[in-house]
N, C-alpha and C positions, 0 to 999 in steps of 0.2 A: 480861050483867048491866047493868042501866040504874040510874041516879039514883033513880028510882022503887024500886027491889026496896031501898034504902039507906033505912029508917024517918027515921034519926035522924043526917040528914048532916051537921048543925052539932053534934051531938056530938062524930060522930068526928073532925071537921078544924075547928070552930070555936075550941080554943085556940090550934090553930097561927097560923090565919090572923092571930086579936087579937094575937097575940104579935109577928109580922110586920109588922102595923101601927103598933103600939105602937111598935117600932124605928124606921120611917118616919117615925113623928111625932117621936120623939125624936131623928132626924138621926142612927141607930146606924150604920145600912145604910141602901141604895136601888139601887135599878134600874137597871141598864145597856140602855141606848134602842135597840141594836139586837138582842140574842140576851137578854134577861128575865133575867140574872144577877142576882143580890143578890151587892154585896159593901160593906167596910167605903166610911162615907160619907165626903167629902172635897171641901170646895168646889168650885166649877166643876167636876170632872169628871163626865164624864155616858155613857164606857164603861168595860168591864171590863178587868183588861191584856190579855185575848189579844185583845178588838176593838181596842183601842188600839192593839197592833200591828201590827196587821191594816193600819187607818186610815191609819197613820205609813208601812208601805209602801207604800200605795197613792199618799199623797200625795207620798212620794220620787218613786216612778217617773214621779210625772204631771213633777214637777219635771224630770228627769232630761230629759225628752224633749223641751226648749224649747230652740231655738237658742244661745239666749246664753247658757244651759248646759252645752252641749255645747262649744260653743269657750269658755268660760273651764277647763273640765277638760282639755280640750287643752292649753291654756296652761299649765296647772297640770304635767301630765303630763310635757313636755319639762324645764321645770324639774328636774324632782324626780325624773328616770326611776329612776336606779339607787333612791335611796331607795325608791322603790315599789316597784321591782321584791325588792329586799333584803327589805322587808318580807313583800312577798306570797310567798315564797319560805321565809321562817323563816316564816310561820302554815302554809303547806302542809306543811311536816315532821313538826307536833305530831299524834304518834299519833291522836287523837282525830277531827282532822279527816280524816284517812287514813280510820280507819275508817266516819266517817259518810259521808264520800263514797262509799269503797265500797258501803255499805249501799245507798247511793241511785242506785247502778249497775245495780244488781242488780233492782231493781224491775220486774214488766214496762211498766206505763206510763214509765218512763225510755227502757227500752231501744227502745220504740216509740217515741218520739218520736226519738229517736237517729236513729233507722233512716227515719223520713221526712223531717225535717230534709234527711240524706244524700240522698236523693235528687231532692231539687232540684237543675233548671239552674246555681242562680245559685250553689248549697254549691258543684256540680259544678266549677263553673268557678274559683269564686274557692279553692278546694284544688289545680287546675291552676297557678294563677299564683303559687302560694304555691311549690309546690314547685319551679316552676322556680328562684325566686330564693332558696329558700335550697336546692338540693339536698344537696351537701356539708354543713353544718350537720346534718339532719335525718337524713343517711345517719351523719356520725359521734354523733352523739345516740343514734341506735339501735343501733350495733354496742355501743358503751359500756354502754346500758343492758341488751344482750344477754348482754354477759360476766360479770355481778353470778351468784353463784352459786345465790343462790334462784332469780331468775329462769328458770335452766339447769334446773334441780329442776323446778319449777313446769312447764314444757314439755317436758321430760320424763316427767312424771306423766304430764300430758295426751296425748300421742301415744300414753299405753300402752292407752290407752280402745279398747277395740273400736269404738264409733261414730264415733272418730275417725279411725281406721284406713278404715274401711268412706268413708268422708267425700273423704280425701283418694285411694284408690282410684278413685273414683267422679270425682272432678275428674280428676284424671293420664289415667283415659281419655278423656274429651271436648274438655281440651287438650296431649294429646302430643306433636305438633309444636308445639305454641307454647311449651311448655315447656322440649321439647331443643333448639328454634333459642336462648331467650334465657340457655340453662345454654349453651351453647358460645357467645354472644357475649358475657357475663360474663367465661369462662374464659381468652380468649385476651388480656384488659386485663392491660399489666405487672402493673399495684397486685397484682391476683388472683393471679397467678402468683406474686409475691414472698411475697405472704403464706399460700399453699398451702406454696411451698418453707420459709420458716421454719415453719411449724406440722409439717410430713415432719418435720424434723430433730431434733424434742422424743424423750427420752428414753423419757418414760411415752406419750408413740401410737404408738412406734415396737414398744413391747413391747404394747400392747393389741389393735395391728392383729396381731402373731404370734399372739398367744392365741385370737385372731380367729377367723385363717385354718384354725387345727386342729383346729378343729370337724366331726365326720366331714362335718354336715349345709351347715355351708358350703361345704365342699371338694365335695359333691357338687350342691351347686345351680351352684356357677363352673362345675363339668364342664359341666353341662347348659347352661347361657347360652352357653357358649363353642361349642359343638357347633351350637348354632340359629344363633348368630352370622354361624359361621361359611361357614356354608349362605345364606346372604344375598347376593343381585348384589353389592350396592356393595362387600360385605366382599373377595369375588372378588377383583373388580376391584381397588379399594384395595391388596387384598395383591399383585398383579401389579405393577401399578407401582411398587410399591416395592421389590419384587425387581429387576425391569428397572435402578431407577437406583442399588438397592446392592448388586447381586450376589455382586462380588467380594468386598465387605466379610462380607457373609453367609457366604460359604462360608468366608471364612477362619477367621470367627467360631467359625463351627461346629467345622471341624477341630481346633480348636483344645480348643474343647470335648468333642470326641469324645477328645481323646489324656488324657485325664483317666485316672488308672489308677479311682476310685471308679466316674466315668464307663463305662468300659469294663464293668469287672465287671456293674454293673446291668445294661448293654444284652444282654448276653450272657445273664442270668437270665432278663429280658424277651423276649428275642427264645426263647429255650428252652421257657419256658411258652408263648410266641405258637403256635408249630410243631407244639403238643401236640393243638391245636382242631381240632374237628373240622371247622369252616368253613374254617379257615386250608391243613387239608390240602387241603380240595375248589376250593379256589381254585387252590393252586400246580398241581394238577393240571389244572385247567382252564386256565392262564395254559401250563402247562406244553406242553399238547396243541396249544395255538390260533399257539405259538412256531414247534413244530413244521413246521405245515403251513406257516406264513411264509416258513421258512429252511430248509425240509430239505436241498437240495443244499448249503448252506454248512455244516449240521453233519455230513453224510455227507464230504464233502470233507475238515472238521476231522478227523473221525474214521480216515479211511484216511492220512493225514499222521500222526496219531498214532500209528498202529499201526505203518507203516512205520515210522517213530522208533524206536522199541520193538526194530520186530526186529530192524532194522541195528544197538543196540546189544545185544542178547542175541550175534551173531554176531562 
């Protein structure tokens, strides 16, 4: 549809326009000089508010970016730190700002820019020398901020996500070694030890780890880990040497263990059903045979010693 196909277009929009004008002339309303807004008139202004603030941040930031700007808010800054900081701190907690922040997290153009920002040389670099000097600060920041129990929730939702799962499978296999070298050079720092050993001692993990373990399907995946384990060189070797330097202590351990009457009883169940298998028979027989042919004149010798025994006491 054109202008043309419109007979009678000062009809249909001629009182608006006169009415429009009529306000202009009467200084009711007028025109905001850059985006054609009509709003209420008012001496010298000549944009609308949202140009207006448009305008007003533009001409902060130009302000903003002039040397003697910058060092008198420095100046300012040292003064005044805690006050700033106090403040900027009580406006960060008001619910509202939390959430509009969020909101503006979430965006994909934020999180884009997020993401190249980061990866600049110079983010790179100047996030290295940040963390060297505060490490501590930023390591107890985060343990703190990890122990808040939504937070706990919240990471815990999320790990229960299948993509999630699938995500960090996917990493664990391409850095496995680099992963178990910096879990065991974590592990052996006193701090980590001391704080493993008080968190063992808690009442309620000491019973969830029990509840844990009794799961038919845990108790049989440990079986299985321990079996592959254990079939591993280093594991081998590992266990060798450790025997070699606590033999005696082991064996006493054991014995010690074995005189358990509970102890006994099971082994004696165990060892009953072991003897019933059919593998277990074909073994002792094959171990049986292969003994045999090793040592036959030592058990024919036992044997005629015994028998003589025997008959000199029949006699």
């Amino acid at each position: 549809m054109t202008l043309d196909d419109i007979p009678d277009i000062e009809k249909a929009y001629g009182d608006e326009i006169d009415r429009l004008l009529l306000q202009i002339q009467l200084k009711e309303i007028t025109l905001c000089e850059t985006c054609d807004t009509f709003f209420k008139y008012i001496p010298q202004k000549r944009f609308c508010d949202i140009c207006k603030v448009k305008h007003e941040k533009e001409r902060r930031r130009e302000y903003a970016q002039r040397p003697e700007a910058k060092e008198r808010n420095r100046e300012y800054y040292k003064k005044n730190r805690e006050k700033i900081l106090e403040r900027s701190r009580e406006y960060e907690r008001r619910p509202e700002v939390k959430e509009r922040r969020r909101e503006y997290a979430q965006r994909p153009e934020a999180k884009e820019r997020r993401r190249e920002y980061a990866q600049r040389p110079e983010a790179k670099e100047r996030n290295r020398e940040y963390y060297k000097k505060n490490r501590e600060k930023i390591l107890e920041r985060s343990r703190e901020y990890n122990r808040r129990p939504e937070v706990k929730e919240r990471k815990r939702e999320y790990e229960r996500r299948p993509e999630a799962k699938e995500r960090k499978r996917e990493y664990y296999k391409k850095n496995r070694e680099k992963i178990l070298e910096r879990s065991r050079e974590y592990a052996q720092r006193p701090e980590a030890k001391e704080r493993r050993r008080e968190y063992a001692q808690r009442p309620e993990v000491k019973e969830r780890k029990r509840e844990y373990n009794r799961r038919p399907e845990v108790k049989e995946r440990q079986r299985e880990y321990m079996r592959e384990y254990q079939q591993r060189p280093e594991a081998k070797e590992r266990k060798r040497e450790y025997y070699k330097k606590n033999r005696e202590k082991i064996l006493e351990r054991s014995r010690e263990y074995n005189r358990r009457p509970e102890v006994k009883k099971r082994n004696r169940v165990q060892q009953r059903e072991y003897r019933q298998r059919p593998e277990a028979k074909e073994r002792k027989r094959e171990y049986g045979q292969e003994y045999y042919k090793k040592n036959r004149e030592k058990i024919l010798e036992r044997s005629r010693e015994y028998h003589r025994r025997k008959k000199g006491e029949e006699e």
